[in-house]
DRENDO-1510 file (C-alpha; in Angstrom, 1 decimal, always signed):
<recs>
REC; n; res; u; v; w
REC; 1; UNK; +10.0; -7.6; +13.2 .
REC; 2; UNK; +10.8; -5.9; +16.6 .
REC; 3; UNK; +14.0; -3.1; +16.7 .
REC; 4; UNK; +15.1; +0.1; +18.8 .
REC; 5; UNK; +15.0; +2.7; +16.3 .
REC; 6; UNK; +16.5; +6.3; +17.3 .
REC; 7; UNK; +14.9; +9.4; +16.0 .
REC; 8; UNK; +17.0; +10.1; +13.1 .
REC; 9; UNK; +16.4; +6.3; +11.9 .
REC; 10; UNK; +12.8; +6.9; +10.9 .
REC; 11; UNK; +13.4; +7.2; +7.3 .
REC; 12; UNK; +15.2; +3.7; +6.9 .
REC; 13; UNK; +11.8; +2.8; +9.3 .
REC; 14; UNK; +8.7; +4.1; +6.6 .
REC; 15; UNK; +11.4; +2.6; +3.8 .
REC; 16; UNK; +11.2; -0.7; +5.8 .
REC; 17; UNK; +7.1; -0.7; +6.4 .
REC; 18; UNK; +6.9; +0.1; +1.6 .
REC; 19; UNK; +8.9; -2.0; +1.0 .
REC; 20; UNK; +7.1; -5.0; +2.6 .
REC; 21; UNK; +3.5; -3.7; +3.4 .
REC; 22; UNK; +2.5; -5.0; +0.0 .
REC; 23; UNK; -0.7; -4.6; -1.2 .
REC; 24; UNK; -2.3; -4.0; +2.7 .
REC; 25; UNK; -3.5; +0.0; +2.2 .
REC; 26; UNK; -4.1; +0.3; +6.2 .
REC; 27; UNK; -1.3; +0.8; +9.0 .
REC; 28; UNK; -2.6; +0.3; +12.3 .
REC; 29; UNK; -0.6; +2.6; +15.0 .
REC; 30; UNK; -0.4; +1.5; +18.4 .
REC; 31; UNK; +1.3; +3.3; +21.4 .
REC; 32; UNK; +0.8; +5.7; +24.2 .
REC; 33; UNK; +0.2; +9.2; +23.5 .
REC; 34; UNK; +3.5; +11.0; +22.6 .
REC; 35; UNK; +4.9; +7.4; +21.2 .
REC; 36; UNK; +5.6; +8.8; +17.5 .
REC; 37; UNK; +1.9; +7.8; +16.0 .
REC; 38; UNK; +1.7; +10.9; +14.0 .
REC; 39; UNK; +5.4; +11.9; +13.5 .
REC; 40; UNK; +6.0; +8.7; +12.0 .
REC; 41; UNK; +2.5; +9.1; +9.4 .
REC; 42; UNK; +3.8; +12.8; +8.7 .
REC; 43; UNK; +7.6; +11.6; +7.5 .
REC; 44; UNK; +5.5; +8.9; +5.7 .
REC; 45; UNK; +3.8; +11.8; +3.9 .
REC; 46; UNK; +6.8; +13.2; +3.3 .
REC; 47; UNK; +8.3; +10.2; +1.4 .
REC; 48; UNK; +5.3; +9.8; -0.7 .
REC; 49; UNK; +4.7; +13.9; -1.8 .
REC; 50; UNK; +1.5; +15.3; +0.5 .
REC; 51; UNK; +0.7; +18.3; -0.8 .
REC; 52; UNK; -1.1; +19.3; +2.8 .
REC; 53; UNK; +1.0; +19.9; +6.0 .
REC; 54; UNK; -0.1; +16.5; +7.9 .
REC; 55; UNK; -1.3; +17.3; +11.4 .
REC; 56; UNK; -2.6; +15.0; +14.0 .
REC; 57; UNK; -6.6; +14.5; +13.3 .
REC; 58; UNK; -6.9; +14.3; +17.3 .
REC; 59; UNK; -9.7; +16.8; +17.6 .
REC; 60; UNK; -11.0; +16.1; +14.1 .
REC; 61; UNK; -11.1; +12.4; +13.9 .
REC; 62; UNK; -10.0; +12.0; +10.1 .
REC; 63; UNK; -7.6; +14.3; +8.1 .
REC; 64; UNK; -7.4; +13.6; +4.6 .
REC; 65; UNK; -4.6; +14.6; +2.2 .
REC; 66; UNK; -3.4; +14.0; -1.6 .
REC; 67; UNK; +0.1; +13.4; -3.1 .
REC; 68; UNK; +1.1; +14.7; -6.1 .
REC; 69; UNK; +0.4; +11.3; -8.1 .
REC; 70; UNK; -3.5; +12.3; -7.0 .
REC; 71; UNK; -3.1; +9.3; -4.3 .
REC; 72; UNK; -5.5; +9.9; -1.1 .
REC; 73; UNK; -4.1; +9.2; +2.1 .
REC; 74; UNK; -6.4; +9.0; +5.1 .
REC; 75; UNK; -5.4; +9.6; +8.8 .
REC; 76; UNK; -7.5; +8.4; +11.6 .
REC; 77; UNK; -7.6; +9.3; +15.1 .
REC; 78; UNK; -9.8; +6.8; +17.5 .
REC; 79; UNK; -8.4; +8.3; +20.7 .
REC; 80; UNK; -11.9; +10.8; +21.6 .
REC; 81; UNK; -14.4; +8.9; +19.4 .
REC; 82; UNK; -16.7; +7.3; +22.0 .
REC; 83; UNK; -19.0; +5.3; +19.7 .
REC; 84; UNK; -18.5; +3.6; +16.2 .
REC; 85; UNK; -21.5; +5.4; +15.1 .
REC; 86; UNK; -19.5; +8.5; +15.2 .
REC; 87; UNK; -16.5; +6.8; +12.6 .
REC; 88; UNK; -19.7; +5.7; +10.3 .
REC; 89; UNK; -21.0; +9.1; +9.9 .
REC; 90; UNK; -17.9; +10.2; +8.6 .
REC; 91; UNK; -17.6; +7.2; +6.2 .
REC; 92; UNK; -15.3; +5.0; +8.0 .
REC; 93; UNK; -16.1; +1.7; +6.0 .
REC; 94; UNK; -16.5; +3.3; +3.0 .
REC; 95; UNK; -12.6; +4.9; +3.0 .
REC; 96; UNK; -11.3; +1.4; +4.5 .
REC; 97; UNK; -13.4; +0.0; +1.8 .
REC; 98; UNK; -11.1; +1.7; -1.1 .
REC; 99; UNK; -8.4; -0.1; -3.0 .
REC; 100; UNK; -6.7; +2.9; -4.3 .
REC; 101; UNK; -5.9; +5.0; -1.3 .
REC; 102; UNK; -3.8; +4.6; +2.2 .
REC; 103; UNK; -5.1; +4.9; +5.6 .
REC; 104; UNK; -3.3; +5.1; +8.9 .
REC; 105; UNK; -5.4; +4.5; +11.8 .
REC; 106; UNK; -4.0; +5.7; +15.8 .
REC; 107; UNK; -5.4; +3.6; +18.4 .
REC; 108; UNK; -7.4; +1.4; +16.5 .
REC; 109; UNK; -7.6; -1.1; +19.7 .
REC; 110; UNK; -10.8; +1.1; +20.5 .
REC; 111; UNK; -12.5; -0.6; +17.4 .
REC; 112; UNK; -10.3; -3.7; +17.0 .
REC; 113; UNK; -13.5; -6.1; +16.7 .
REC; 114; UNK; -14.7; -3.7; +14.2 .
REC; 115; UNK; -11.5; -3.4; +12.2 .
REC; 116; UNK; -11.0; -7.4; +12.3 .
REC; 117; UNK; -12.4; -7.4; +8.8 .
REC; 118; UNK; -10.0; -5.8; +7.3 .
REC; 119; UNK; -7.1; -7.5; +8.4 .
REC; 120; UNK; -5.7; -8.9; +5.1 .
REC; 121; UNK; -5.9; -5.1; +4.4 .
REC; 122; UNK; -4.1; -4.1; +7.0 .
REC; 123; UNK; -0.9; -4.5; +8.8 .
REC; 124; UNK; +0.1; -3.1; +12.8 .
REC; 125; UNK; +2.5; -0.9; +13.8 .
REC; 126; UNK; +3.5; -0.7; +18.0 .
REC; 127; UNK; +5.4; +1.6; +18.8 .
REC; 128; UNK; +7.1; +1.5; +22.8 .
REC; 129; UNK; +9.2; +4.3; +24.4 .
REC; 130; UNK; +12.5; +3.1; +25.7 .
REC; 131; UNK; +13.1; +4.1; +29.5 .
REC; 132; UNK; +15.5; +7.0; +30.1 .
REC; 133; UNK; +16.0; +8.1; +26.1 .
REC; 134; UNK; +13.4; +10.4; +24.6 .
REC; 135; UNK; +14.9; +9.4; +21.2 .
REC; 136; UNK; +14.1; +6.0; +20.9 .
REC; 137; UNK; +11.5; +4.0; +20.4 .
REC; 138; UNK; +11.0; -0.3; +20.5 .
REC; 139; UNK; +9.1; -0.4; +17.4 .
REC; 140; UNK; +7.3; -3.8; +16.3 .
REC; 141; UNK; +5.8; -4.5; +12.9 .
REC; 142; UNK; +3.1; -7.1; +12.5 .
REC; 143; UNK; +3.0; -7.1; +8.1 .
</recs>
């Protein structure tokens, strides 16, 4: 699916992504820095009761949080990791490896060979600023 949404639409946007994500527990996030990568994971937190305050893991690599219903959510961020080694020793495959828990990852095309197996897992998210309107994104979903 590919659609302009405007700022205020990003609720009927996260409703879109549940309601036909299925059973894939990753969300790839693609776009240039500022695109909406983390804004659109926080209101996704929103919808699903985090208990944390959802930042962007840019300096961390991986923030994790829980919902009220104990579910784990897990929030890469690829953009300053220089070497998979780094994602291992913070248990990368392991967490993409669980059943029971969401990830999102932001610019996963830094790992995409890497990620590959997990594709029936996962499902891709780009996310393209529209010339002259800061409030609107082209948004593609790849499910």
């Amino acid at each position: 699916m590919n659609r302009i949404w405007h700022i205020n639409e990003l609720d009927q946007l996260i409703d879109y992504v549940k309601a036909n994500q299925g059973n894939k527990n990753i969300i790839l996030l693609h776009g240039d820095l500022g695109s909406g990568k983390t804004t659109f994971v926080r209101k996704y937190c929103e919808k699903i009761n985090i208990i944390n305050q959802v930042s962007s893991p840019s300096f961390l690599i991986l923030n994790s949080y829980n919902s009220l219903n104990n579910m784990r959510v897990n929030h890469f961020d690829f953009y300053r990791v220089e070497d998979i080694s780094e994602l291992e020793m913070i248990g990368l495959y392991e967490i993409l490896n669980e059943n029971n828990s969401l990830t999102f990852i932001e610019w996963p095309d830094k790992f995409s060979e890497e990620l590959k197996i997990y594709k029936e897992k996962s499902c891709s998210i780009y996310f393209n600023f529209i010339r002259d309107n800061i409030n609107q994104r082209e948004v593609r979903i790849e499910i």
